[in-house]
N, C-alpha and C positions, 0 to 999 in steps of 0.2 A: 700634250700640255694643255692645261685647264686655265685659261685666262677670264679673268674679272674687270669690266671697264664702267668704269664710275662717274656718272657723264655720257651716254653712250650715246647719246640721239641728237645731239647738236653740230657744229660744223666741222669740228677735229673729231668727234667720236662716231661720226658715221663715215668717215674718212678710215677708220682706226680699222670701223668692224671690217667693212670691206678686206682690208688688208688682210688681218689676222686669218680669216672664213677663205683665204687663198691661200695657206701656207701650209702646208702638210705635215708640218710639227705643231701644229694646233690643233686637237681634235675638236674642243670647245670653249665656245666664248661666252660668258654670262652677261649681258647689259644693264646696267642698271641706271636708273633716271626714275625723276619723282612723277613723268608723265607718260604712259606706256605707249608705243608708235604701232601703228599699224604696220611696218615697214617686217621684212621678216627675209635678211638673210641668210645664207646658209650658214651651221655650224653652231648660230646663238641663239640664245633664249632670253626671256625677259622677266624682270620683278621690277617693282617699282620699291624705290628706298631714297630717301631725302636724308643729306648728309647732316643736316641741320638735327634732327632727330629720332630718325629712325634705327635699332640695333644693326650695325650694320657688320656684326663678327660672323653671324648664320650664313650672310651670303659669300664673305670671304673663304669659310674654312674649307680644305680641299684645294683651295690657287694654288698654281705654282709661280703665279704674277697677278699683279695687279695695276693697273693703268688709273691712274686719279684726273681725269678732266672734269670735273664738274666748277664751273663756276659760272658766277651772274653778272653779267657787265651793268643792268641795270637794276633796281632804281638809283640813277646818277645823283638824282633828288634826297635819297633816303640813305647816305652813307653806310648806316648804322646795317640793315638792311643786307646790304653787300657784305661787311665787313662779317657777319654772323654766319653767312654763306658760305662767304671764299677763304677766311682766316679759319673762324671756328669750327666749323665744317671742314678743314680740312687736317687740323689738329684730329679731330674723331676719326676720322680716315687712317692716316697713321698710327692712333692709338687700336684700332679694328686691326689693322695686316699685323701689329705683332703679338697681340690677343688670339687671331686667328691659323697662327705661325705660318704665315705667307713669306714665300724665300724670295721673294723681289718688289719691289718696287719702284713704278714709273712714275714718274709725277712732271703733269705739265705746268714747266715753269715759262719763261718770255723775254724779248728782248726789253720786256718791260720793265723787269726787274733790273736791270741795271740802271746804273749809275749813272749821271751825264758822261756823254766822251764825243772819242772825235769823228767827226763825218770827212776828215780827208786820210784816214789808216783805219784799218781796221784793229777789231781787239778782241783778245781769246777770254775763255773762258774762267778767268784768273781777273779779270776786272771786277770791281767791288760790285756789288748787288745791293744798294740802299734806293732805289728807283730816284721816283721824282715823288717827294714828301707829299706836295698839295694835292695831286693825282693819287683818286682811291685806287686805280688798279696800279699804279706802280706802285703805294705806298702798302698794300695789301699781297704783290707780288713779292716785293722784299723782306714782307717779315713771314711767308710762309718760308722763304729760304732760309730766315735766321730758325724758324723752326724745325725744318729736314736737315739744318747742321747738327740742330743737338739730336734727333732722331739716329742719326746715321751715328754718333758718338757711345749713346747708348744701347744702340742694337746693329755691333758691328757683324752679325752673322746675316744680316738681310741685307741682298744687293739694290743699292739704290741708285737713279738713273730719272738724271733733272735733263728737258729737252728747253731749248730756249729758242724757239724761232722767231723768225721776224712776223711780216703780215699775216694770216692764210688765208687764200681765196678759191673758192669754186663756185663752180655754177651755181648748181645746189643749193646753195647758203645765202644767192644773192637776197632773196627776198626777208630772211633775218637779219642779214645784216643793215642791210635798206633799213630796217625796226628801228636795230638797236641805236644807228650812230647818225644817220640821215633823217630820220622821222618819217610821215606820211604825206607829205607836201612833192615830194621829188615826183614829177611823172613818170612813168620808164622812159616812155618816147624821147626823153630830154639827153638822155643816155646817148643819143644816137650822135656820128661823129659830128661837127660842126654844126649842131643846136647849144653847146653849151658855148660859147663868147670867147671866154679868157680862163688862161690856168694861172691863179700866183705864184712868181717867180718871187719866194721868199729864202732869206739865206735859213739853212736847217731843214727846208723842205725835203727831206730827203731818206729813202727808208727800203728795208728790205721786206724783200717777199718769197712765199712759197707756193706751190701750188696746195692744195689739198690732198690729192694723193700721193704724191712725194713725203708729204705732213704721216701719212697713214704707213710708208714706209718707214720710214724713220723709227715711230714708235712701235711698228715689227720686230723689226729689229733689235732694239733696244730692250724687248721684251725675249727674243730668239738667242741672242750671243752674249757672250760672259763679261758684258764693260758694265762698268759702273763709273758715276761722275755725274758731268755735266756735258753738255753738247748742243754747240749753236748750231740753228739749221735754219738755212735761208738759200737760195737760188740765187743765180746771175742774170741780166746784172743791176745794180743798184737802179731804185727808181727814182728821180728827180723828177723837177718841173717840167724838164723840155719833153722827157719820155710820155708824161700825162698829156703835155700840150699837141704830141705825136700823134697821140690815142686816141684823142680825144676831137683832133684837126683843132684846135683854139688857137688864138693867139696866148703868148706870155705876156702876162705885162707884172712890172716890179711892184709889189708888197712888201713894205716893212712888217715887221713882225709883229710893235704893236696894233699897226692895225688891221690884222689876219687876226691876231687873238681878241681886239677889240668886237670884231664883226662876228667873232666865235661868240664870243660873251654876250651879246645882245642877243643874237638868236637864242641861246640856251635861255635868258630872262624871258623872254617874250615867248616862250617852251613853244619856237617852231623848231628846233633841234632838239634830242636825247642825249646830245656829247654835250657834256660840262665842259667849260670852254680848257678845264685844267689839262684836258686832251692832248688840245693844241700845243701847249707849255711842253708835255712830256715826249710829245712826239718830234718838235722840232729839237729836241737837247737827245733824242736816242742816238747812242753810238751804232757805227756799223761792226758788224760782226764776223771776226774770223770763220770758215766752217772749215780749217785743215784736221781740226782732228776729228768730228763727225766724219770723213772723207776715209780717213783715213784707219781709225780705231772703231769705227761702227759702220764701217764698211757703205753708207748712205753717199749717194750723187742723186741728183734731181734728174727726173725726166723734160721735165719741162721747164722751159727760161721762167723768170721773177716777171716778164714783159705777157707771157702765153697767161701765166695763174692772173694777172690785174686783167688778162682779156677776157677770161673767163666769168669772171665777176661780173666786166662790163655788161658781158652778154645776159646772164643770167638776171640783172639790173633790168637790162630792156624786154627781156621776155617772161618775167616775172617768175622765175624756177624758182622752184622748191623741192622737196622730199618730202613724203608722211611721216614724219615724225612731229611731234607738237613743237620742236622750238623753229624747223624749218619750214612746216607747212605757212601754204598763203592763206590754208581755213583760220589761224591763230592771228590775224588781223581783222578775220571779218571781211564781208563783202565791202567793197569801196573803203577800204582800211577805217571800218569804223570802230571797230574796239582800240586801237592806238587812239582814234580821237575820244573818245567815252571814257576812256581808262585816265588819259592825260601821257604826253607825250613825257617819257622819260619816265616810263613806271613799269613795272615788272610785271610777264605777263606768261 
């Protein structure tokens, strides 16, 4: 089996390769990403192809699947920017796998794409998917799905297969993600248990997680076995406040929510943060999510608790990991994270 993964050198797609470059029904893996890694698995190969505009039916033809990660959490700043990335970009995706008669398609979809729900039940897969409107990645996550509906209507000979997880964390990734949603201001050191004060005990704080290569199983599989659909994936057990205040040794102390979102919104003004405070809005209204039938029809259970993948982070936070790849390298900061500050905090890099 010849697998193509689109996106391939970021925090879910080097999670992916691993996976795939272990499985013995995969002879080869193609990577594609607009920045080529140094990094060099078994099994794949690289081209560089930007969804935004590059042909991208040559590198498809021959799949027997295709895996779609590619998207850009930031410029938070430049809507327009994302929306041409993650929307339009992924429309061309789509339109390339049935140009290039690829018989599968994986696409990463997110707990984000849904709709508000409830944080005391969980809810399958069968929950509306309109996100959260003012939130570009929820509002960009749900009309990629209004567009794989009509995909999946018009080309019902290609199997398609939406993954919706909650957080993903690994080591690995800590230092992009520290970029993308923290900025350059966080120390590592601060990471460390009881230097941080207090965790907000805010009502909606509350959210699920995965590890990273659990993340890379999931879409294995998804690409190995004959389902098609959608499929929430997220680990045990739910993260709240007290579990961070756990991790972290802080105290709780009570947050109302507007002003959690307040204290979001001024940081984002004052661009000492790269999270649009609209963040905050989508994350406390995320519903939690059933994974019975991930469990059960794509054969996926997590190796590791939702508690191990946030420690993973943690760690990776204080010791500053990365990967060669351009979006997880610590080279794509700069020394003393100064291309975050040069570039401007919340811009795409």
């Amino acid at each position: 089996m010849h697998v193509v993964v689109i996106g391939a050198t970021g925090n879910v797609g080097t999670c992916v390769i691993r996976a795939l470059a272990e499985d013995p029904a995969v002879t080869s893996v193609l990577g594609l990403a607009r920045r080529l890694p140094s990094w060099r698995p078994p099994k794949t190969t690289w081209q560089a192809a930007d969804v935004i505009c590059d042909d991208l039916v040559p590198h498809l033809r021959g799949a027997d699947a295709v895996i779609h990660l590619a998207w850009l959490f930031q410029p938070t700043r430049d809507p327009l920017v994302t929306w041409r990335a993650n929307v339009l970009g992924s429309l061309r995706v789509f339109d390339a796998v049935s140009a290039a008669g690829v018989g599968a398609l994986v696409y990463a979809s997110s707990v984000g794409a849904y709709s508000p729900g409830p944080k005391d039940r969980r809810v399958t897969e069968d929950w509306p998917t309109n996100g959260w409107p003012t939130a570009a990645y929820g509002r960009e996550k749900a009309y990629v799905e209004r567009a794989l509906d009509v995909f999946e209507r018009d080309h019902p000979g290609i199997r398609v297969v939406r993954l919706r997880p909650g957080f993903i964390f690994q080591q690995a990734a800590a230092t992009e993600q520290r970029r993308l949603f923290v900025g350059p201001f966080l120390p590592h050191r601060l990471v460390l248990p009881g230097l941080i004060p207090m965790v907000p005990d805010t009502p909606g704080l509350v959210f699920q997680a995965v590890h990273g290569e659990d993340i890379g199983q999931a879409y294995r599989l998804a690409v190995t076995r004959p389902v098609n659909g959608a499929f929430n994936i997220a680990a045990e057990p739910v993260i709240d406040p007290r579990t961070l205040a756990e991790l972290l040794k802080a105290r709780l102390i009570p947050v109302p929510r507007l002003l959690l979102r307040g204290a979001a919104s001024a940081a984002w003004h004052l661009r000492l943060i790269p999270s649009a405070p609209e963040l905050v809005d989508m994350v406390l209204r995320l519903p939690l999510m059933d994974t019975t039938r991930a469990q059960q029809e794509l054969g996926w259970s997590p190796r590791h608790t939702a508690v191990e993948a946030l420690q993973a982070l943690l760690e990776g936070t204080r010791t500053g990991a990365d990967l060669d790849t351009p979006p997880l390298s610590a080279r794509t900061t700069g020394p003393a994270r100064v291309r975050e500050l040069i570039t401007g905090i919340g811009r795409h890099r």
